[in-house]
C-alpha positions in Angstrom: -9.3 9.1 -4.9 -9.9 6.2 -2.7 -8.2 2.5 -2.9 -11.2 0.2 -4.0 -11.6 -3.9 -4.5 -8.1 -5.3 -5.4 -9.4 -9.1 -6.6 -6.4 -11.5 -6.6 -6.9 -13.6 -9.6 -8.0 -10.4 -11.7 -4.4 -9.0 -13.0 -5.4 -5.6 -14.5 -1.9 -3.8 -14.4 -1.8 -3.9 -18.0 -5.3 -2.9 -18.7 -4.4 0.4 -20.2 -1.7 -1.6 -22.8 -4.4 -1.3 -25.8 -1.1 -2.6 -28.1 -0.7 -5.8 -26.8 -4.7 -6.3 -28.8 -3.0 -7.5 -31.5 0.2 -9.5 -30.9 1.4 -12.2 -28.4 0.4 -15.7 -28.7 -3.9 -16.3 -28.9 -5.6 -17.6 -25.6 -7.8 -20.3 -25.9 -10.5 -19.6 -27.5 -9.3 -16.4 -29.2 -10.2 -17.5 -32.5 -14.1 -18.8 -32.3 -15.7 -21.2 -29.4 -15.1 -18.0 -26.9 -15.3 -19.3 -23.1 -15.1 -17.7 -20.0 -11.7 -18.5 -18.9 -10.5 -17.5 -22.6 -12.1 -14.2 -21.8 -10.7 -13.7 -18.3 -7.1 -14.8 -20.0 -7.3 -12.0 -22.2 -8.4 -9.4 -19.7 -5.8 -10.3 -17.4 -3.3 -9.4 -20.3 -4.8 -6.5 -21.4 -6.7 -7.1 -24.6 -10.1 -5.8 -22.8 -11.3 -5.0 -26.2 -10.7 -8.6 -27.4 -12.3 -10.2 -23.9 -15.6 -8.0 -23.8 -16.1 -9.6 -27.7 -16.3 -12.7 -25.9 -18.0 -11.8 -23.1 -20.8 -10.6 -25.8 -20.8 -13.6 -27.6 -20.7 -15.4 -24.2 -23.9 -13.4 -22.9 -25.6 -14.2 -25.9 -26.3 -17.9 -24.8 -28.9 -19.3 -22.9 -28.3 -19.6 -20.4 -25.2 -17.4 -19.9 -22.6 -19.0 -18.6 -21.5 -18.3 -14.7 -18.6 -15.2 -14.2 -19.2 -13.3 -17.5 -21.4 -10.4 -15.9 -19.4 -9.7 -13.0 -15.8 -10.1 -15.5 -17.9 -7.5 -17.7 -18.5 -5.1 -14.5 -14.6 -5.7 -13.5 -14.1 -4.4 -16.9 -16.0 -1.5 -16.9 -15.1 -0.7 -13.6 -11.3 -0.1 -14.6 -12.4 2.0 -17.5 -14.4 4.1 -15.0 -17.6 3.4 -16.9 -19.7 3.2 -13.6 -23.2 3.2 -14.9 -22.2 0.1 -17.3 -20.5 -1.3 -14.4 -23.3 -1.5 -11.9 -25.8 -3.5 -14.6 -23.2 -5.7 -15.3 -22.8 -6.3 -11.6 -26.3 -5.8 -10.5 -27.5 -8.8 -13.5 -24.6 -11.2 -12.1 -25.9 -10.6 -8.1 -29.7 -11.7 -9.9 -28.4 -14.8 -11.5 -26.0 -16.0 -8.4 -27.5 -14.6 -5.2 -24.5 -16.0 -3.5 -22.5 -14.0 -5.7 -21.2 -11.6 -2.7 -18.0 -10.0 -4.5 -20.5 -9.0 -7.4 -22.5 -7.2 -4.7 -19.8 -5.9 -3.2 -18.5 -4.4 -6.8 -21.9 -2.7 -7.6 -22.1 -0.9 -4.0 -18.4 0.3 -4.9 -19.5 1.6 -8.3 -22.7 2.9 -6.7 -20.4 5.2 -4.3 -17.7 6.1 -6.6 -20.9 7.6 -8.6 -21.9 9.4 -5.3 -24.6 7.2 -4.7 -23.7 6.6 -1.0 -27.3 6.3 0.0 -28.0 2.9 -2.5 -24.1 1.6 -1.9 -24.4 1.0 1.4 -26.9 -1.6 2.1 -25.1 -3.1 -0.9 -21.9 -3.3 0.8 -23.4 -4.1 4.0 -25.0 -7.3 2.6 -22.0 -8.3 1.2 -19.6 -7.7 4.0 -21.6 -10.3 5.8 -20.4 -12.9 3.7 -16.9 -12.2 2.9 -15.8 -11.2 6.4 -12.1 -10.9 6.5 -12.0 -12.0 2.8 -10.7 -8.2 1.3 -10.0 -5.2 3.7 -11.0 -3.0 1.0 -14.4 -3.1 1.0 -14.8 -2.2 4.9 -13.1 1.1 3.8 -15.2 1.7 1.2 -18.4 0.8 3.1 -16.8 2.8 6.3 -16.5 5.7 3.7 -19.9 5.7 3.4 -21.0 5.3 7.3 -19.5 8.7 7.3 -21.1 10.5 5.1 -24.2 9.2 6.3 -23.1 10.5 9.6 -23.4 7.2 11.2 -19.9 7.2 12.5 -19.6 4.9 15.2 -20.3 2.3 12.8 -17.6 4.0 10.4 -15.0 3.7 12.8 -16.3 -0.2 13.4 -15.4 -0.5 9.8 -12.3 1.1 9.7 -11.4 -1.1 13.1 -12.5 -4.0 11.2 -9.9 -3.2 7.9 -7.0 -2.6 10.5 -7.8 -5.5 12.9 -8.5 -3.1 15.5 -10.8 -3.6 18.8 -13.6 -1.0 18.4 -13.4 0.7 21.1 -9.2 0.6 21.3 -7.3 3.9 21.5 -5.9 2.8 17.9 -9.3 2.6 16.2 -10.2 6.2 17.5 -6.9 7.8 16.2 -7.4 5.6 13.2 -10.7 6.8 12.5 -9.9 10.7 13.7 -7.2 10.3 10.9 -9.5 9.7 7.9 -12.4 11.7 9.1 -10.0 14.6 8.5 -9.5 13.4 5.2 -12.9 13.9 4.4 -12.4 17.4 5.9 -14.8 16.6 8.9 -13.1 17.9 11.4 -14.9 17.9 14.5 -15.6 14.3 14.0 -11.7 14.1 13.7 -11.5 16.1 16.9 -13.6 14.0 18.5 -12.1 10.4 17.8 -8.5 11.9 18.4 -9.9 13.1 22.4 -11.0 10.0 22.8 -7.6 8.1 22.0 -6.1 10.0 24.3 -8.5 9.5 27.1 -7.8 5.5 26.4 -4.2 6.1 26.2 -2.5 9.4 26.5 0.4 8.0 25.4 -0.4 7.0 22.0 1.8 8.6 19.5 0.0 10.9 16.6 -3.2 11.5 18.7 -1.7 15.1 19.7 -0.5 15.2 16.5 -3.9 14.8 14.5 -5.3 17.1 17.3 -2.9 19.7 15.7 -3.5 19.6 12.3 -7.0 19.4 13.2 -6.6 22.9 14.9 -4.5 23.9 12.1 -7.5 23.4 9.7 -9.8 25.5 11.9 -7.0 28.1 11.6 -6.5 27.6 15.2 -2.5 28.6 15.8 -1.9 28.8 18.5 -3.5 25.3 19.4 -2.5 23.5 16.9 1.2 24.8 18.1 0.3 23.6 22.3 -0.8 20.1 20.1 2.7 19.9 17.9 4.7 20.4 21.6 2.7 17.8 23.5 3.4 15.4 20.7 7.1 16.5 20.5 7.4 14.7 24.3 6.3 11.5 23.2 7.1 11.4 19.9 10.6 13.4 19.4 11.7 12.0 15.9 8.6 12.7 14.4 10.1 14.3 11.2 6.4 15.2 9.8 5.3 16.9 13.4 8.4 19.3 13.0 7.3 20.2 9.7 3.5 20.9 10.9 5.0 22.7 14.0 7.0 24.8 12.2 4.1 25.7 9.9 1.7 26.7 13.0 4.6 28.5 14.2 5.2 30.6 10.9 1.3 31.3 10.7 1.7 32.8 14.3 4.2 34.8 13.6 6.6 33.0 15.7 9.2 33.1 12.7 12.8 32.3 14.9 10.6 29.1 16.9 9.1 28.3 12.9 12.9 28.2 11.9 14.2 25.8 14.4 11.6 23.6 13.9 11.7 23.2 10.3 15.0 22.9 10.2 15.0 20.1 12.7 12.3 18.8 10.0 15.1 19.2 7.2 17.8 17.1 8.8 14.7 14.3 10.0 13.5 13.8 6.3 16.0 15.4 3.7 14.0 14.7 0.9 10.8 16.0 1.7 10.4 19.5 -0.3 7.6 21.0 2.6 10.4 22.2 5.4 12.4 23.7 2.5 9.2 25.2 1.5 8.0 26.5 4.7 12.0 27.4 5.1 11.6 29.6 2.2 8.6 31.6 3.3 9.8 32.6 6.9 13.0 33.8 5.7 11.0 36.0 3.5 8.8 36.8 6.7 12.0 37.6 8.0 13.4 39.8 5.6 16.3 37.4 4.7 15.6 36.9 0.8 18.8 35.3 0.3 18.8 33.0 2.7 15.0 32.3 1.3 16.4 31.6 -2.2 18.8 28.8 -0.8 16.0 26.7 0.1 13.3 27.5 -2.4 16.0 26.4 -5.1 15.9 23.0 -3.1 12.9 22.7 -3.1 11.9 23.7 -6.5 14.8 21.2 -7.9 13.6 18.6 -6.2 9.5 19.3 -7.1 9.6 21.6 -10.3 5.9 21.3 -10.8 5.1 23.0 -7.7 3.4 26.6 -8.2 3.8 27.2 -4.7 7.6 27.2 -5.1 7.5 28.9 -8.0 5.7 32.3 -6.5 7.7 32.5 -3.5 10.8 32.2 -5.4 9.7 34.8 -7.6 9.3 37.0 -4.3 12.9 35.9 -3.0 14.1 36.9 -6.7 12.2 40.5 -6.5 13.5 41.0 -3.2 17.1 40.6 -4.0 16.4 42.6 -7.6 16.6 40.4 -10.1 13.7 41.1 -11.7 14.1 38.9 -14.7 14.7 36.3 -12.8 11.3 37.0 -10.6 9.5 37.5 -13.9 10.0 34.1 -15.3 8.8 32.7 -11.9 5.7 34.2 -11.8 5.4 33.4 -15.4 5.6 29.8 -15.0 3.3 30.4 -11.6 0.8 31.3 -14.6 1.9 28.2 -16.9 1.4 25.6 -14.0 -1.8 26.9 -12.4 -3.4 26.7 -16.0 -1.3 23.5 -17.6 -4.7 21.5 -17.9 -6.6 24.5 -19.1 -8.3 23.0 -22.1 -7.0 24.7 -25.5 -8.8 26.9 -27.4 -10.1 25.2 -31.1 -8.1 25.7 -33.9 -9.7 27.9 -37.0 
């Protein structure tokens, strides 16, 4: 899910406290004569059920009073109601034209809808007068350059949030780095070539090149990627860990083992090396030296299924069997945890 407006003044971390409603000392206004700064008080403390009464009262005057709509869409926003949240928003732009963070807020709930197409000259009408004011919104709106395949003015977005020239070697890799979030990969291919033809120095631009060839189930280039990176970037713990991976899926299982061991002793805590340890001992044929790491790693990440199942293989292999059986049965338990339960009789 994707960062989105972060607005100063409007202190939401307690938003989902529903039992402060009822205790604490009363804001101004709390009991009768609502106003808008009683109801932003109240949903900067939580008691959003006790602010949108006053925002209703408040909405029932003529005329209303400047802030409520857009403090109702903030509202509804953080309860994920984004229908509600995009009147609110849209009737606050109507009354205030000038009322660019309103704007700005509907074209975000418009896109976290999937309305991409009616966010984005939302958010482009907005960015023009808050430039520099909140980096979040040129991700947002750069989010939605790219799935309107417009992505030179994506990466101009994404340049913009990061303070990047355009056309730099940074804004490329930048941009090659969250195109391949959004799993478009020759897009990602494409910024990270042309980072390196501005600066074939910059580190991660092999890198991203890698995993990009990784996801095409490319090997063998992702592992040519992972070495050219390993020159200028050596204490990269993350590229021995993807290198180590491209080498296991290669077969390459005594180059995979170096690698993610050098991964191990760059980043100790991070379960994937122990992981990828794990299953090329069991490529290998060395279940005991398998079970050594995937009891690391399932110790330090008990919730992965992953683990679990190859565990369960390293536990088979070495005959214990009751042992492999309760892996694979919590393999079972994990993979359907959020299953929804069956109604009672």
């Amino acid at each position: 899910m994707i960062r989105v407006i972060a607005v100063a003044w409007f202190l939401f971390a307690a938003i989902g406290a529903q039992a402060q409603e009822s205790g604490g000392p009363q804001p101004a206004g709390a009991s009768g004569g609502a106003t808008y700064e009683s109801a932003k008080e109240l949903a900067g403390r939580g008691r959003v059920n006790q602010a949108m009464a006053q925002l209703d009262e408040l909405a029932a005057q003529n005329p209303e009073p400047a802030g409520v709509e857009r403090l109702r869409g903030m509202i509804l926003y953080q309860r994920a109601q984004f229908p509600e949240a995009v009147a609110a928003f849209a009737k606050a732009a109507e009354q205030d034209p000038n009322d660019h963070e309103s704007l700005e807020m509907q074209g975000v709930s418009l896109f976290r809808m999937g309305r991409t197409r009616e966010a984005l000259p939302l958010l482009e009408k907005a960015r023009t007068g808050v430039e520099g004011a909140n980096v979040d919104p040129n991700y947002v709106l750069a989010l939605c350059y790219a799935d309107m395949q417009r992505y030179d003015d994506a990466r101009r977005a994404f340049a913009s949030q990061y303070g990047f020239e355009p056309e730099s070697a940074e804004a490329h890799l930048l941009t090659g780095r969250l195109f391949l979030r959004r799993e478009l990969r020759d897009q990602a291919g494409a910024e990270a070539e042309k980072a390196l033809a501005a600066n074939p120095a910059l580190p991660l631009a092999h890198e991203l090149l890698g995993e990009v060839a990784l996801a095409r189930g490319d090997a063998a280039g992702a592992i040519k990627e992972f070495e050219a990176e390993k020159k200028i970037n050596p204490l990269n713990p993350d590229l021995y860990d993807r290198l180590g991976d491209a080498y296991l899926r290669s077969g390459q299982y005594a180059e995979a083992q170096q690698s993610l061991n050098r991964a191990v002793l760059l980043e100790p805590t991070s379960t994937g090396p122990y992981i990828l340890l794990g299953e090329t001992f069991l490529k290998m044929k060395q279940p005991i030296q398998a079970l050594q790491y995937l009891d690391r790693a399932v110790k330090m990440d008990p919730a992965n299924y992953i683990t679990h199942n190859l565990l369960g293989q390293a536990y088979k292999a070495t005959g214990q069997l009751a042992e492999a059986n309760r892996e694979f049965k919590m393999v079972v338990d994990l993979q359907h945890r959020n299953d929804p339960k069956p109604a009672e009789k």
